[in-house]
N, C-alpha and C positions, 0 to 999 in steps of 0.2 A: 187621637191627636198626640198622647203619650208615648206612642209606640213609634211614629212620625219621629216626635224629636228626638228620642233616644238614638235611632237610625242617625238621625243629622248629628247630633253628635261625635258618636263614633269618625262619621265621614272627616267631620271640619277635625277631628285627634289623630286621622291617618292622612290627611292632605298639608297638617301642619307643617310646618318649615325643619322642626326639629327630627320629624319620623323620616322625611322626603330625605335630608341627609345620611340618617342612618342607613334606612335604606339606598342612597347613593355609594354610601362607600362598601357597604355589605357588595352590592354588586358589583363595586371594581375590586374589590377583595379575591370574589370566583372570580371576576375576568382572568386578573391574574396567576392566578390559580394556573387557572386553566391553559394559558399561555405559556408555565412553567411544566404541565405536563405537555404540553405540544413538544416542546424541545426536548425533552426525556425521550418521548418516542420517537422523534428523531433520531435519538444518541442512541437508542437498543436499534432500529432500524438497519443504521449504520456498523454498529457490532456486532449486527447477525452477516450482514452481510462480508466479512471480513470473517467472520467465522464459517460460511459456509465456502468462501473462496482457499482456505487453512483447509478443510475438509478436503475438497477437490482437489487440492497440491498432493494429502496424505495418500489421498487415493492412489493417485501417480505414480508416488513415490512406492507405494503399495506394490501397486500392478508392475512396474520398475523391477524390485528388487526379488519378487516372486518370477520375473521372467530370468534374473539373472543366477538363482538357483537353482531353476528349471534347467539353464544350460551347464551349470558347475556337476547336475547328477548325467550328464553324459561324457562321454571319452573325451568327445572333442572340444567340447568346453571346458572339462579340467587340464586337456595340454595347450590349451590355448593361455590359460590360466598361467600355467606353469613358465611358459614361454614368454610371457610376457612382463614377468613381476621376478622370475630367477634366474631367466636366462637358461635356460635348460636349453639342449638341442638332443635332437637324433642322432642315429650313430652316421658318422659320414658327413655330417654337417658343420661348417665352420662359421664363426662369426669373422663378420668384415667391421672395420673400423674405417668411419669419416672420418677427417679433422678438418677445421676451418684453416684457413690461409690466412694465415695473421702478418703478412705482406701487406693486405690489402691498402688500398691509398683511402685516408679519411675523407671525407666529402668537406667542399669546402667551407669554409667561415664563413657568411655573409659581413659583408661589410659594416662596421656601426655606423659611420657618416650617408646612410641614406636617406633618403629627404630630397629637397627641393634644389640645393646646393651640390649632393648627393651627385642626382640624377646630370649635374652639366657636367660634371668634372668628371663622371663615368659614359660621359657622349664623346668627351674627347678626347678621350682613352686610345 
């Protein structure tokens, strides 16, 4: 019978009011915990992802600039080089000059008064 109520004991000191709360807020303690690492891993989730799309740009930019040195070690790609950044020409070759026509007539204003009032007084135009 001693060993009975020592058992009931214990039970009515952990069913208490005082323990039940402890234990209430210990458990909303880890809830929140735990809901503050949900959103962490979210935030790495996200920075990996943005680091692996950074990788795949490098890559690009990689394979890019290895193809553009690839073409600077041959002929045609160094006078293409030359040609285009110094102006260099062949023997016999002239450069031609555009110029813009600075004649040209400006496009028109549109009008500020358009609107509703606008629109009659440009019908009976």
């Amino acid at each position: 019978m001693r060993n009975f109520q020592q058992k009931r004991i214990w039970r009515d000191v952990l069913e208490s009011k005082p323990v039940l709360i402890i234990l209430g807020i210990g458990i909303l303690i880890f809830a929140w915990s735990i809901l503050g690492f949900w959103g962490r891993m979210e935030d790495t989730a996200r920075n990996k992802k943005i680091a692996e799309d950074k990788i795949t740009a490098l890559q690009e930019q990689k394979d890019k600039l290895t193809s553009q040195i690839n073409d600077l070690n041959t002929d045609e790609g160094k006078e293409k080089v030359f040609r285009e950044n110094y102006g260099l020409a062949k023997d016999g070759e002239e450069e031609i000059v555009v110029e813009d026509d600075q004649t040209a007539p400006l496009a028109p204003v549109p009008d500020a008064s358009s609107g509703f009032f606008g629109f009659f007084k440009n019908l009976f135009k």
